[in-house]
N, CA, C and O atoms as a MOPAC input file, in Angstrom:
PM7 MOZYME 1SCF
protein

 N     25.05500 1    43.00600 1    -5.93200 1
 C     26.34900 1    43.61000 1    -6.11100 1
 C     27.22900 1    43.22100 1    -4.92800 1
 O     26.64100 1    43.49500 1    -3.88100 1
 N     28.43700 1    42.67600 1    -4.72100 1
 C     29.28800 1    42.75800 1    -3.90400 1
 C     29.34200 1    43.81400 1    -3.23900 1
 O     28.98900 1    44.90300 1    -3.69300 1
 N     29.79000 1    43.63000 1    -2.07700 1
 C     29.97600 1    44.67000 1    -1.00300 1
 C     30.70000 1    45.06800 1    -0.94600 1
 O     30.67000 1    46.17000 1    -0.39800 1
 N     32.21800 1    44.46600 1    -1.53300 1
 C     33.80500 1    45.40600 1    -1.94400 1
 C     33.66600 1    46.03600 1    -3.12000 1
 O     33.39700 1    45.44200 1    -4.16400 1
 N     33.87600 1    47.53600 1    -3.00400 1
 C     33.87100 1    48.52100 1    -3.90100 1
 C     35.48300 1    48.46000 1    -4.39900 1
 O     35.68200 1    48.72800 1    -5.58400 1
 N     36.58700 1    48.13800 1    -3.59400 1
 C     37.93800 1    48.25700 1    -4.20000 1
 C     38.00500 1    47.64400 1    -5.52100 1
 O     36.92600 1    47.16500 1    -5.87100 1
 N     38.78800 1    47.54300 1    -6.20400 1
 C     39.14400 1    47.34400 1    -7.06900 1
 C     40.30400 1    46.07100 1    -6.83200 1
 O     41.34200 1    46.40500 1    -6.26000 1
 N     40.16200 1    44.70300 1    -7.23300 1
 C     40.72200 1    43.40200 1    -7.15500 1
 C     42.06500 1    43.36800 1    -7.79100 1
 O     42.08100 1    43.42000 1    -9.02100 1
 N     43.32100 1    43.28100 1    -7.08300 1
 C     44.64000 1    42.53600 1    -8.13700 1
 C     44.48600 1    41.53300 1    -8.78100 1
 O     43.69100 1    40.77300 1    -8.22700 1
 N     44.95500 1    41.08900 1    -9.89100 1
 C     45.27100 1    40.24500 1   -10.73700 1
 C     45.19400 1    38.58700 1    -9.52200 1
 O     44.54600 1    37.54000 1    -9.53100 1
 N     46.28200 1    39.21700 1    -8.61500 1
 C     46.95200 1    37.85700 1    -7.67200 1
 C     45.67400 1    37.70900 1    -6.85100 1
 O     45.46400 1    36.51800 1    -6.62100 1
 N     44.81700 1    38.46100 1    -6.36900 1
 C     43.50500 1    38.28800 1    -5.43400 1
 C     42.53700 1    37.62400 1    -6.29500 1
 O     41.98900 1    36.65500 1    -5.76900 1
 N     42.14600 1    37.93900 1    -7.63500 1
 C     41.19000 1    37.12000 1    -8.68400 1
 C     41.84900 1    35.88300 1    -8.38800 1
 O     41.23800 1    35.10500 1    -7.65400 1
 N     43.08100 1    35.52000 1    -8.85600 1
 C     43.82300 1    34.06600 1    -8.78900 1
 C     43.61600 1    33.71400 1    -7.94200 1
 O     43.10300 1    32.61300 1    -8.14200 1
 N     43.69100 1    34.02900 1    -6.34300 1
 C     43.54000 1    33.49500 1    -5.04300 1
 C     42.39400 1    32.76800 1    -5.18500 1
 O     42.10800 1    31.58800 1    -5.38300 1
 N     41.64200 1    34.11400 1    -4.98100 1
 C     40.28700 1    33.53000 1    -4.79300 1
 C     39.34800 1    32.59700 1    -5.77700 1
 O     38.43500 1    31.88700 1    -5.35400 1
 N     39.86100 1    32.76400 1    -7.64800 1
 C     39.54000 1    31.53400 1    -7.99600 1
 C     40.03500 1    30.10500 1    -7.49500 1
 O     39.19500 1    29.21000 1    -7.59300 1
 N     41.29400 1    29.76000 1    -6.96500 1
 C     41.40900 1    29.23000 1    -6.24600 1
 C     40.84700 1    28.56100 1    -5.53300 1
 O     40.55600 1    27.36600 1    -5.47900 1
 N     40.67600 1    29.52000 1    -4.88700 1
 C     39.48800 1    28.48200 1    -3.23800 1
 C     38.31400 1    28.19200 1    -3.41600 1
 O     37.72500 1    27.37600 1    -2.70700 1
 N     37.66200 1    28.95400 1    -4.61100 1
 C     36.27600 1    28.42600 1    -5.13900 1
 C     36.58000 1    27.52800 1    -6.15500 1
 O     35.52900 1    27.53400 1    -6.79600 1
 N     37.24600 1    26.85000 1    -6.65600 1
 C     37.37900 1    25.79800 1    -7.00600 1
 C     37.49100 1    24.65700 1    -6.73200 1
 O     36.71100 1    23.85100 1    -7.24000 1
 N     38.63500 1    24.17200 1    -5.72000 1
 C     38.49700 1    23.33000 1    -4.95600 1
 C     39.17100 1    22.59200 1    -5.18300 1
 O     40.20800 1    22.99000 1    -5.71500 1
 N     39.02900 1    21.05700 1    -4.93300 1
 C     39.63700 1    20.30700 1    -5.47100 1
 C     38.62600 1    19.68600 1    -6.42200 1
 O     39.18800 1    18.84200 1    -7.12000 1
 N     37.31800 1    19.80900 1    -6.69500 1
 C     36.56700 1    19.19800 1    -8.25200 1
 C     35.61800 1    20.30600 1    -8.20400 1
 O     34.79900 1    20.44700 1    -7.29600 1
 N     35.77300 1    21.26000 1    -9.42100 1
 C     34.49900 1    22.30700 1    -9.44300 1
 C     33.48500 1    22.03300 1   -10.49600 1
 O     32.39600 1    22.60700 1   -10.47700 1
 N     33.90800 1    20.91200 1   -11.69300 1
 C     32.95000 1    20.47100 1   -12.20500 1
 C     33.17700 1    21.03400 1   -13.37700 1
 O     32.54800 1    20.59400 1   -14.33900 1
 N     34.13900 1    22.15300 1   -13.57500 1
 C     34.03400 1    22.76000 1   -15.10800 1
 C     34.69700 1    22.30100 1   -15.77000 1
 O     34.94000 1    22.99100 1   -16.75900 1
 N     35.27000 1    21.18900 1   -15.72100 1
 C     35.79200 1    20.03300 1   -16.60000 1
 C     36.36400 1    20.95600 1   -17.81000 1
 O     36.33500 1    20.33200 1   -18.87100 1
 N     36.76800 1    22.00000 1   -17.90800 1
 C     37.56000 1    22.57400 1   -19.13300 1
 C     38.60000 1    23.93100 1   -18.38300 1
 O     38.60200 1    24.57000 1   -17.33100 1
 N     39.54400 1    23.86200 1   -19.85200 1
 C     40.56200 1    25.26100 1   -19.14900 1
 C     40.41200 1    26.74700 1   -19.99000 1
 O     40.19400 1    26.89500 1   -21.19300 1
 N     40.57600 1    27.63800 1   -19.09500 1
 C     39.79500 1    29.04900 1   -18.80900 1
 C     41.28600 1    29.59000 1   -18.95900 1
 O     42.18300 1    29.02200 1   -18.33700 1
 N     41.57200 1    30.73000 1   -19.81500 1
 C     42.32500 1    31.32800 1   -19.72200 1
 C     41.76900 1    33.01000 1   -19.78800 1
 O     41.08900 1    33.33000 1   -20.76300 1
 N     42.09400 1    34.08200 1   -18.69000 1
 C     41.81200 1    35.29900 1   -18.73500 1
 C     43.02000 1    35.88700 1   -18.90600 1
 O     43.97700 1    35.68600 1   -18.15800 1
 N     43.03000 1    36.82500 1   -20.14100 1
 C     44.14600 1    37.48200 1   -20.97900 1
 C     43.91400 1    38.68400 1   -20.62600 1
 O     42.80100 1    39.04400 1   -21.01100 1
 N     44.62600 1    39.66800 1   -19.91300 1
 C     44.53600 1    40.86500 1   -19.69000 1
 C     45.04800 1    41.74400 1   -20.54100 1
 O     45.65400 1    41.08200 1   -21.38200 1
 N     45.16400 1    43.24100 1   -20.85900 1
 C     45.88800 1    43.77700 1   -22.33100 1
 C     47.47800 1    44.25500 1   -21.36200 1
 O     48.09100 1    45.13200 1   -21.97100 1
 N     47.95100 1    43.96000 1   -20.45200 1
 C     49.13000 1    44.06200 1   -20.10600 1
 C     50.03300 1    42.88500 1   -20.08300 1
 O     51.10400 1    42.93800 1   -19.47800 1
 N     49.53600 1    41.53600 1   -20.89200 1
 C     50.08700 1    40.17400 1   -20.98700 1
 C     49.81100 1    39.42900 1   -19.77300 1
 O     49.97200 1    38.21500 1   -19.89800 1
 N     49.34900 1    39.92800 1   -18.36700 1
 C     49.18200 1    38.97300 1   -17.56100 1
 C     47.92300 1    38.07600 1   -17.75300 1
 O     47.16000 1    38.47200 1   -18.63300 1
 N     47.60200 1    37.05900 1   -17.16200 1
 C     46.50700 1    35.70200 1   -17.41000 1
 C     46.28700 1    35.03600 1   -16.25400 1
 O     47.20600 1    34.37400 1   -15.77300 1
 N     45.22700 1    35.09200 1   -15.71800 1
 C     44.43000 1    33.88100 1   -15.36900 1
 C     44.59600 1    32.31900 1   -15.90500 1
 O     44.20300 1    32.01000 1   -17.03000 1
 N     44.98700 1    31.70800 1   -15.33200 1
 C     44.75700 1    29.68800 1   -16.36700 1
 C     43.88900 1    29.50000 1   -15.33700 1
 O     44.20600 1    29.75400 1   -14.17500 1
 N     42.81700 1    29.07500 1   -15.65500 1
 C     42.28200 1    28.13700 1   -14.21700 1
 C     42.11900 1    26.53200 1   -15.29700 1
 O     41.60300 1    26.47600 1   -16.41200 1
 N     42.55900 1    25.72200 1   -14.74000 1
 C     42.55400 1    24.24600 1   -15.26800 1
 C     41.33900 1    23.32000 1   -14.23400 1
 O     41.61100 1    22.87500 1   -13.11900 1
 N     40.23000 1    23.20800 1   -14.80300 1
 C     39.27200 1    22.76600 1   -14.32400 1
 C     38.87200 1    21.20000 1   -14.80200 1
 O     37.94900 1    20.52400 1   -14.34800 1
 N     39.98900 1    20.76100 1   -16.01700 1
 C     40.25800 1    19.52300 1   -15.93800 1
 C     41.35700 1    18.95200 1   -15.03900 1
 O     41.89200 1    17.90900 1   -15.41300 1
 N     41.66900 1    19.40100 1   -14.13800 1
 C     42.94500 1    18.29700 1   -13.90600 1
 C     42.57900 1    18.18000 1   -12.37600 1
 O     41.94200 1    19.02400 1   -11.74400 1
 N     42.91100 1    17.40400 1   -12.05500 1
 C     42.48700 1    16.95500 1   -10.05100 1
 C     43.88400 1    16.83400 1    -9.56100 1
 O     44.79900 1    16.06600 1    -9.85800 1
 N     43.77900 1    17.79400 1    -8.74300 1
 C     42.46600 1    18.53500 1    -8.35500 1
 C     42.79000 1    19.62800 1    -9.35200 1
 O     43.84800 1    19.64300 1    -9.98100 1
 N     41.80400 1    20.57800 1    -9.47600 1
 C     41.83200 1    21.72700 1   -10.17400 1
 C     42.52900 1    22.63700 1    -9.71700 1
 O     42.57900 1    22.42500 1    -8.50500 1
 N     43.26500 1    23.78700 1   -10.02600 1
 C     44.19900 1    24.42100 1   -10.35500 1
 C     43.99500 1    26.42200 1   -10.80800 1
 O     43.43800 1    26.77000 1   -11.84900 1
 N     44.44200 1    27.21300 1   -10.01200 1
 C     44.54400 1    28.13800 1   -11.04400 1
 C     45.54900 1    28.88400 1   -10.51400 1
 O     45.81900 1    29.05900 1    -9.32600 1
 N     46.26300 1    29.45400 1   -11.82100 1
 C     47.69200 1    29.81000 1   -11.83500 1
 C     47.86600 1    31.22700 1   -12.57500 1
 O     46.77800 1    31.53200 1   -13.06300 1
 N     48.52400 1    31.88100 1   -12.74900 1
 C     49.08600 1    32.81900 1   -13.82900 1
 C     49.93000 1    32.52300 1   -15.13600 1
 O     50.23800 1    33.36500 1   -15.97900 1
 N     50.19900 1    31.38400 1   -15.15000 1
 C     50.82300 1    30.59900 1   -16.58500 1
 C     49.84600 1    30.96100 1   -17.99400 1
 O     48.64700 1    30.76300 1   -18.18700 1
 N     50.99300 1    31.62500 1   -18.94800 1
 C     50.16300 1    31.39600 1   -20.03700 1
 C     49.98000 1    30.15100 1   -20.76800 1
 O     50.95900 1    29.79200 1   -21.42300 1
 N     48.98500 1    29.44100 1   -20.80100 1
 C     48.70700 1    28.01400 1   -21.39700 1
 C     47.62700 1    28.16900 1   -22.47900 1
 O     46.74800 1    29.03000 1   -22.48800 1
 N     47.83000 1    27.19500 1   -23.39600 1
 C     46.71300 1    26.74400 1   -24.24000 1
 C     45.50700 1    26.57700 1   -23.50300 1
 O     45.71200 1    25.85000 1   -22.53000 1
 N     44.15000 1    27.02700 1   -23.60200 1
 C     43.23200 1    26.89100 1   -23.10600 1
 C     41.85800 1    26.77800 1   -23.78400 1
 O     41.78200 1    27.61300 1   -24.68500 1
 N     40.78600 1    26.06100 1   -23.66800 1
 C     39.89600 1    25.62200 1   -24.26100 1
 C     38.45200 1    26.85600 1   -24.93400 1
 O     37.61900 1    26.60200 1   -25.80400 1
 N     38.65900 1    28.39100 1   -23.98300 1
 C     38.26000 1    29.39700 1   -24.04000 1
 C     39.31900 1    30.66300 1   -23.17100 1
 O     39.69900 1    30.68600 1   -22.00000 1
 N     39.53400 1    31.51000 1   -24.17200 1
 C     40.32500 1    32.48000 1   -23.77700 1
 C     39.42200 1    33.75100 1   -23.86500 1
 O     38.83800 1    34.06200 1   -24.90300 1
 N     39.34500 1    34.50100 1   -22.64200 1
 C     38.72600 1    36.06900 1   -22.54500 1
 C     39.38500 1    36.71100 1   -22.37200 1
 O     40.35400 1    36.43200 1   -21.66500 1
 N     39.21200 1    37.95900 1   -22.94100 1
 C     40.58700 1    39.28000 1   -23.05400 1
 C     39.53400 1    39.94300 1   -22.72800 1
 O     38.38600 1    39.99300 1   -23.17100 1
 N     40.35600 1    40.68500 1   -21.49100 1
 C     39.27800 1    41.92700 1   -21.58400 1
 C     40.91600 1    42.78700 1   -20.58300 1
 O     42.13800 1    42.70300 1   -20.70300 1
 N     39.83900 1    43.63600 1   -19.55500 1
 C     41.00100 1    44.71900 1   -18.86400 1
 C     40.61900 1    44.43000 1   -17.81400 1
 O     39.39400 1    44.32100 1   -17.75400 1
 N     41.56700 1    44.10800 1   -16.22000 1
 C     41.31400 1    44.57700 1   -15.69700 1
 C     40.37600 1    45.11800 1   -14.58800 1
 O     40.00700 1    44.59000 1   -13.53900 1
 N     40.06800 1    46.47000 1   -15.19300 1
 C     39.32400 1    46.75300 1   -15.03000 1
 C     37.42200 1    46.41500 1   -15.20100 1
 O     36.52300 1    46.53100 1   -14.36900 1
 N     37.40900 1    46.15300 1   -16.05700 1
 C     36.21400 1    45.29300 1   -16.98700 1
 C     36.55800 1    43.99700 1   -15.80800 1
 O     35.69700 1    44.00100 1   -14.92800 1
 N     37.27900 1    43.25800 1   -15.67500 1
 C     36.87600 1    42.18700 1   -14.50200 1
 C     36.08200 1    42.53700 1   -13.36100 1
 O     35.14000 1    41.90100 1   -12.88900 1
 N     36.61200 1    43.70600 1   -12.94500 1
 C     36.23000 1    44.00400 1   -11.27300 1
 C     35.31200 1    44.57400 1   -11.09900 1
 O     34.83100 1    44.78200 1    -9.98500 1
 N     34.60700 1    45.17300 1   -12.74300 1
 C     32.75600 1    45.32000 1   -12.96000 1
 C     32.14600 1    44.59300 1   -12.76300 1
 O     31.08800 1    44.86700 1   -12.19700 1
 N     32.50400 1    43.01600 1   -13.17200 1
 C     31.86600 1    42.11600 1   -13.31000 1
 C     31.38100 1    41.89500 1   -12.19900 1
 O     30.26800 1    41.95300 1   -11.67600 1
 N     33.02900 1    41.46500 1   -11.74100 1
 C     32.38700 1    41.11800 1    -9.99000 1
 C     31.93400 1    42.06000 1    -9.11600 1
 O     31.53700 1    41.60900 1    -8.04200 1
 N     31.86700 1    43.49000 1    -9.30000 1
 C     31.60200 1    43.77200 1    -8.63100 1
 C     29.82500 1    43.87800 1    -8.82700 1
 O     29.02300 1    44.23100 1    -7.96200 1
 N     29.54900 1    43.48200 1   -10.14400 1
 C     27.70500 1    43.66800 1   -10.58200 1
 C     27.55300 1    44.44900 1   -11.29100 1
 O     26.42900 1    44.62500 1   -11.76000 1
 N     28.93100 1    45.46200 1   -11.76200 1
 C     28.03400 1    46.56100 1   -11.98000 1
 C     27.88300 1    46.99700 1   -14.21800 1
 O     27.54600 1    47.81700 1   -15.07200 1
 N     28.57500 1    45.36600 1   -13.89000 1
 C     28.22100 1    44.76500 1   -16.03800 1
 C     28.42600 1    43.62600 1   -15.71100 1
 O     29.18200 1    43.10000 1   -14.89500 1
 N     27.27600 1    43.06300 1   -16.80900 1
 C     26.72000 1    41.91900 1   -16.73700 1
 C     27.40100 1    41.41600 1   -17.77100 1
 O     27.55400 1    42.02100 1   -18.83100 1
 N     27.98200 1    39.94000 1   -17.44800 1
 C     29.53000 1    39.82900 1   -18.26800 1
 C     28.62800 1    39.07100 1   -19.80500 1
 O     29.37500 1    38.56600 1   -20.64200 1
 N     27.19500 1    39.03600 1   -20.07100 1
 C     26.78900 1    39.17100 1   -21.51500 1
 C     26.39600 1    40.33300 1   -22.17700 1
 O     25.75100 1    40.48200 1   -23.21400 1
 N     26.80100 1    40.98300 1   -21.54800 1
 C     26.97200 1    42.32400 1   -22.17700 1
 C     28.11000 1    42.81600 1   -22.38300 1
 O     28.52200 1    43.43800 1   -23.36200 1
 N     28.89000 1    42.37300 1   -20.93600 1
 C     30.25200 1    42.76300 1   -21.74500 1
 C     30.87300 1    42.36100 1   -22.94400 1
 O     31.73500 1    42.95800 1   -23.59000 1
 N     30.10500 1    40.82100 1   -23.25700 1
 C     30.68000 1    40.34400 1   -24.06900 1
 C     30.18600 1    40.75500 1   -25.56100 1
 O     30.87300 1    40.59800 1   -26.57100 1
 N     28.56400 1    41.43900 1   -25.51900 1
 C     27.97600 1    41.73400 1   -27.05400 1
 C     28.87500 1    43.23900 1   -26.50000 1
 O     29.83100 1    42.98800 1   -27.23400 1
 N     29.18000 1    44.17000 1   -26.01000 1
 C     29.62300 1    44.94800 1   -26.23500 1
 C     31.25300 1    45.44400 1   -26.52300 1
 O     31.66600 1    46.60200 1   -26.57200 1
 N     32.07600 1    44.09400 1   -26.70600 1
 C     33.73500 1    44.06000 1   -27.12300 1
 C     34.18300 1    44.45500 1   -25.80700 1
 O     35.39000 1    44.69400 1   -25.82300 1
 N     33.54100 1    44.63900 1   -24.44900 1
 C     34.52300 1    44.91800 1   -23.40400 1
 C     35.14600 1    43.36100 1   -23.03200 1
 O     36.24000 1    43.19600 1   -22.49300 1
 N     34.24800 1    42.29600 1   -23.42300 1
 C     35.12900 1    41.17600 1   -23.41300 1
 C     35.03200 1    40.20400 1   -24.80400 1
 O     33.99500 1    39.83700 1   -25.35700 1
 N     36.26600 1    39.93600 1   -25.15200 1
 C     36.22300 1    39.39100 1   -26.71800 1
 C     36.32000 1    38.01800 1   -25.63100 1
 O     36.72700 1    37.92600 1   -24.47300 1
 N     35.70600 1    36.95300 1   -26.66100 1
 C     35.95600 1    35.81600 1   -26.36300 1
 C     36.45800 1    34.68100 1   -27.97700 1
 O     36.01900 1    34.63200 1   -29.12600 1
 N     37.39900 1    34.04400 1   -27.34200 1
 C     37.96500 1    33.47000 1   -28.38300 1
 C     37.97800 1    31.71800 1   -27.83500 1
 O     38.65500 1    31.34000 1   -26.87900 1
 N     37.13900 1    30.85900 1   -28.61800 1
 C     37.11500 1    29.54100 1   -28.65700 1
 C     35.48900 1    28.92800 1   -28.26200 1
 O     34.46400 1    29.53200 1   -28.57700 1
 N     35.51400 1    27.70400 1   -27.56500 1
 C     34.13300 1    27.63300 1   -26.92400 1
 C     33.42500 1    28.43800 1   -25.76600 1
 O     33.68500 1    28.53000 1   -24.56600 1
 N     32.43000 1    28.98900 1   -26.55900 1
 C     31.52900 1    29.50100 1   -25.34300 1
 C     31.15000 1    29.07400 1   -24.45800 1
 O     30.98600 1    29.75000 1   -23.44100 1
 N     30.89200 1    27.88000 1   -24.52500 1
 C     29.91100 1    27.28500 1   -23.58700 1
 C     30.82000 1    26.99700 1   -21.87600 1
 O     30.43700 1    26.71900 1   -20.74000 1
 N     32.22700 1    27.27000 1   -22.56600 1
 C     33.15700 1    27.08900 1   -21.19800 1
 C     33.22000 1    28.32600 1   -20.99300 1
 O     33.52700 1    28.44400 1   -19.80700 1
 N     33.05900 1    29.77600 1   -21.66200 1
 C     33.01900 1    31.00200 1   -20.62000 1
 C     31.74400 1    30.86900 1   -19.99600 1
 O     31.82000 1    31.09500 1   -18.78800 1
 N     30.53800 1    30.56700 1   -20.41800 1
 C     29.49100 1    30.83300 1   -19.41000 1
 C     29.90600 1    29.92800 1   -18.10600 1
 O     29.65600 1    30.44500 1   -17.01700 1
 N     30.45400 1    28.75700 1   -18.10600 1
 C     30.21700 1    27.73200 1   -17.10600 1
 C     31.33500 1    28.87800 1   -16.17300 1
 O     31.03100 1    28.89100 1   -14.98000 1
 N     32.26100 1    29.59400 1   -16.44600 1
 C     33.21200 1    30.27900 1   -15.54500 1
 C     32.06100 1    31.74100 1   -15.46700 1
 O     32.38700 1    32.40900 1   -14.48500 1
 N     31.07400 1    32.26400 1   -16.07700 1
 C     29.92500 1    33.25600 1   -15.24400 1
 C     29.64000 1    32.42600 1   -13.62000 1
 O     29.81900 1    32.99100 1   -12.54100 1
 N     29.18700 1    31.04500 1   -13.78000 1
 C     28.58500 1    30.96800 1   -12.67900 1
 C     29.51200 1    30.93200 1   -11.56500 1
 O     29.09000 1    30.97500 1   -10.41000 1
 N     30.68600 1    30.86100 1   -11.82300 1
 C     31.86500 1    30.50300 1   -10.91000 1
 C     32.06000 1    32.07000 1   -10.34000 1
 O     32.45300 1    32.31600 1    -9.19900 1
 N     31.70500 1    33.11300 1   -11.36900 1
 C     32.30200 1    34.46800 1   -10.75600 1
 C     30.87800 1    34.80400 1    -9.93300 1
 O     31.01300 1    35.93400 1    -9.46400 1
 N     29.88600 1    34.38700 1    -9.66500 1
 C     28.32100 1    34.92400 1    -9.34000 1
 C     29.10900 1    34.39600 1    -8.20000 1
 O     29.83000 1    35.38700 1    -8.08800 1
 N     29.48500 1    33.68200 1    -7.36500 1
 C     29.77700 1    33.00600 1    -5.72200 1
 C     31.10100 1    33.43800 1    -5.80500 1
 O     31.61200 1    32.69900 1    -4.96300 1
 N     31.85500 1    34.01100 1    -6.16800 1
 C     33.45700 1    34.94200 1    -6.27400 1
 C     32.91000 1    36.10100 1    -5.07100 1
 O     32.45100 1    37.21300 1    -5.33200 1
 N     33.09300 1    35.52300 1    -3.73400 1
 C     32.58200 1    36.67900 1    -2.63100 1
 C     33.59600 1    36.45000 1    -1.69100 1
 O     33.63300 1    37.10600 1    -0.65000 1

């Protein structure tokens, strides 16, 4: 479990996907996180260097969830395949690009 109990802004997730990305993180696809207040995550993990922004864009896998439900994740305390058999996170498009963004949130420290 992470050691920050606070609760993460929208703009601090973005940051910090950010800097764990890099300039090549390897996830060669784009990630969009849809929150239910219209704000979003894009992280663009095709383009060099890679990228993540708050733009709503077309993206190759889109997750809606809350929020809140993010900062479980990271914080450990739901395991984001559960969130996902349990509708706290719908996922819409290829899966195989939300798991590759699990391993990206496991080193999100």
């Amino acid at each position: 479990m992470s050691e920050d109990t606070r609760d993460l802004t929208v703009e601090e997730f973005t940051h910090g996907m950010n800097h764990l990305l890099g300039e090549q993180s390897g996830l060669d696809a784009t990630i969009k996180i849809a929150f239910e207040d219209d704000r979003v995550i894009f992280i663009d993990g095709k383009s060099t260097p890679n990228a993540v922004n708050n733009e709503d864009q077309p993206a190759d896998v889109t997750l809606r969830l809350s929020l809140e439900t993010l900062n479980k994740i990271y914080r450990r305390e739901l395991n984001p395949v559960m969130a996902a058999m349990t509708g706290k996170v719908r996922i819409e498009g290829d899966l195989r690009h939300a798991m590759k963004l699990e391993g990206l949130l496991k080193s999100f420290d």
